[in-house]
N, C-alpha and C positions, 0 to 999 in steps of 0.2 A: 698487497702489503698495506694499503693503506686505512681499508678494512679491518683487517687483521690490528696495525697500532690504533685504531681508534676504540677498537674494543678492549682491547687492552687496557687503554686510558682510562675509561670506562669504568673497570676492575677494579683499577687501583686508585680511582675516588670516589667509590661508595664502599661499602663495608659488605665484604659477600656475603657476610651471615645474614644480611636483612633482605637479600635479594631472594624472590620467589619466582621470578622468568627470568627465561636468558636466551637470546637468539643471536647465534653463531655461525648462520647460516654464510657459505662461501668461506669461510676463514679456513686458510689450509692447514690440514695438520704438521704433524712433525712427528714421524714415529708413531705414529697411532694417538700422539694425546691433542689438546687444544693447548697453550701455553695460558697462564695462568686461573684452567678450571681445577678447581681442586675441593677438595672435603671441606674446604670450610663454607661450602656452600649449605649447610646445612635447612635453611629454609626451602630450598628452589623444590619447584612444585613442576613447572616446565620448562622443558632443556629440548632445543630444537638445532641440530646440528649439520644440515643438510648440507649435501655437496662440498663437503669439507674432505675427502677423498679417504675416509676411513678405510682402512684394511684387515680392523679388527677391532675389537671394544676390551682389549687386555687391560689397558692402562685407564679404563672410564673408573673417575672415583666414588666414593660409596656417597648414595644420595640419598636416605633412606624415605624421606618425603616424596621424592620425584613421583610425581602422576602420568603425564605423557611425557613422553620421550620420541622426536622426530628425527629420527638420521636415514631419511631418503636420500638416491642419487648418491651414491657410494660405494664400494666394492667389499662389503663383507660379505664375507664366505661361510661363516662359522662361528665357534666362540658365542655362541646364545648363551650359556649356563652361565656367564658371570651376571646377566641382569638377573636371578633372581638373589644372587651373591648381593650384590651393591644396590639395586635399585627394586628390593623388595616390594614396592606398593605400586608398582605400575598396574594401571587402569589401561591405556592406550600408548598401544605400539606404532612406530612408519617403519617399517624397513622396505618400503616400494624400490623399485630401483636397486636394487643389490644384487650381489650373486650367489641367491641361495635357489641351491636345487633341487634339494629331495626333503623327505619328509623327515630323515631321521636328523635333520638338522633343525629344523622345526621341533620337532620332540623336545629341545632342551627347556622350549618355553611350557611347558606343561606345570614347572614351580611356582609359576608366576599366576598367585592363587587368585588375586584381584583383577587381573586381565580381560578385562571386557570388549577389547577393539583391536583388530590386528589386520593389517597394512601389508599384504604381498604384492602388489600392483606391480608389474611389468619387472619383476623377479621371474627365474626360470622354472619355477614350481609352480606356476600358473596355468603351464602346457601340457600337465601331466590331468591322465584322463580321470575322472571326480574330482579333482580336485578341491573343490569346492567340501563335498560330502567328506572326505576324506581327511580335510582339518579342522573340520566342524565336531568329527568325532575325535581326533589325537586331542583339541586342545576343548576339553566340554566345559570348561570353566566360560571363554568369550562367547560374545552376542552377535558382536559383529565384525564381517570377512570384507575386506574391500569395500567399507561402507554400507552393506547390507546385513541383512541376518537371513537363517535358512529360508526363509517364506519372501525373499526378495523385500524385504519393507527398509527402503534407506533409514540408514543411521539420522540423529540429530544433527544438525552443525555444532553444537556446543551446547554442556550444560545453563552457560549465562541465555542462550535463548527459550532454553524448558521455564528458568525460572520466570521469564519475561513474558512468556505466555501464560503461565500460573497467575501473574499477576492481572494478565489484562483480560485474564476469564474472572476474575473476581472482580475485576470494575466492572464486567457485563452484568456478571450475578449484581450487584449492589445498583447500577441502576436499574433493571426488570425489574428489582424489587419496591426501588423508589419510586419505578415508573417513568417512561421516556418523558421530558417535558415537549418535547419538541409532536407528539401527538395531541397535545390539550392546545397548543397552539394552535394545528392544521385546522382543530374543528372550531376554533374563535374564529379563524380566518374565513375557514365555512361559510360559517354562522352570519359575519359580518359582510360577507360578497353576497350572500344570497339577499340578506335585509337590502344592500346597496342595490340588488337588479330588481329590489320590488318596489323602492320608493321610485329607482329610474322609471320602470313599467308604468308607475301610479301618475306621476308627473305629467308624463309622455301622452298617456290619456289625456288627461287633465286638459294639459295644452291643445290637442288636436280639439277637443268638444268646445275649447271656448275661442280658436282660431273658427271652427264652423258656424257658430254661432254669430261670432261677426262679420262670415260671410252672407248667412242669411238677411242678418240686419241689414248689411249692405244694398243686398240686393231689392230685400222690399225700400229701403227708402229709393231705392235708382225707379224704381215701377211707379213709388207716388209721385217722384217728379218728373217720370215721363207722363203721368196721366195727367197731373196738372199741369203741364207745359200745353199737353195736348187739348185739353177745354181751352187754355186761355186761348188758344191760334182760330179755334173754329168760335168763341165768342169775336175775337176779331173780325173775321172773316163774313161771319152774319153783320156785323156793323156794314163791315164796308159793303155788303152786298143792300144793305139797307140805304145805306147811303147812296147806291151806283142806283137802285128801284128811284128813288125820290128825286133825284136829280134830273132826271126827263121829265118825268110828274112838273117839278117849279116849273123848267120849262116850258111845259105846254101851257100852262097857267098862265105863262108873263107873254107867250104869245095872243093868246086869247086876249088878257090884259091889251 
């Protein structure tokens, strides 16, 4: 109920001529109708009725804009012939979930010259053998049966997502055309890593030749001042051996003396 009054409320403070959706999904009926849906809906484009416990579409009022029309989860039996009465320009039908059985109850929607999408899902005319083949040929106007069409290829989710991909194959085309920027990057960045690992390369030499370099240096000066360390020890050494000769020499002299 409380549903039901808030949609209501809803109704009666906006103006229904400007309303183009309407979703009345769970509100129960009364009698076959919705309480204040009525012809002066004259805009409405989608009318989604679902589980609202219809028994019949007698009292649905004339919508001639309406495009889809969802009333799944419901108990119609019959009574097809008035949508092409009152809701002339349907594109897409739900009647999933109802209780239609045979084909000749189907047949009524064969008026409905714009009918592109039609909705038996877990209806009992689903069970019946071709079924499939078999409302593809009564209704040759629609495209697509329970979301598919004959060659199995699912339906769209929505036109608003056709146009949404129209658009964003055209920002692809417009860039291809302009040319990704993000390719003239990769090869700067290239460009600049490869320079970077040839100055690193260049350096790296660099450094190692003049690190060996003063290892050499190094090493001949350690050579010069072990060579010259090594005269001076054997000039010492001949002194003092000159000196140890001469020393017995005075002596025998000062003996003599």
């Amino acid at each position: 109920m409380e549903m039901k009054k808030r949609i209501i409320l809803e109704l009666r403070n906006r103006a229904p001529e400007k309303v183009t959706e309407l979703v009345l999904d769970n509100c129960r009926s009364s009698n076959g109708e919705i309480e204040g849906l009525s012809d002066s809906f004259k805009e409405l484009e989608f009318l989604s009725m679902a589980n609202v416990e219809l028994t019949s579409l007698a009292k649905l009022p004339t919508l001639s804009k309406l495009r889809k029309l969802e009333l799944s989860d419901n108990v119609i039996s019959g009574g097809l012939e008035v949508l092409a009465e009152r809701c002339p320009n349907l594109t897409y039908l739900n009647l999933s979930g109802n209780k239609i059985k045979d084909l000749g109850t189907v047949e009524a929607l064969q008026n409905l010259k714009n009918l592109k999408s039609l909705d038996l899902f877990n209806c009992e005319i689903t069970n019946l053998e071709d079924y499939r083949d078999s409302i593809f040929e009564l209704l040759q106007q629609i495209t697509y049966l329970d979301g598919f069409d004959q060659e199995d290829n699912e339906a769209p989710d929505s036109e608003d997502d056709d146009d949404e991909e129209g658009d964003e194959d055209d920002d692809d085309e417009d860039e291809d055309e302009a040319g990704p920027p993000g390719e003239y990057e990769e090869e700067d960045d290239e460009d600049d890593g490869g320079s970077d690992l040839g100055e690193g390369e260049e350096e790296e030499e660099v450094g190692l030749s003049y690190l060996m370099k003063e290892e050499i240096q190094d090493e001949d000066d350690d050579d010069d001042y072990v060579e010259e360390g090594g005269d001076e020890e054997e000039e010492a050494e001949g002194v003092r051996g000159e000196k140890r000769k001469r020393e017995p020499e005075d002596e025998g002299e000062e003996e003599e003396d």
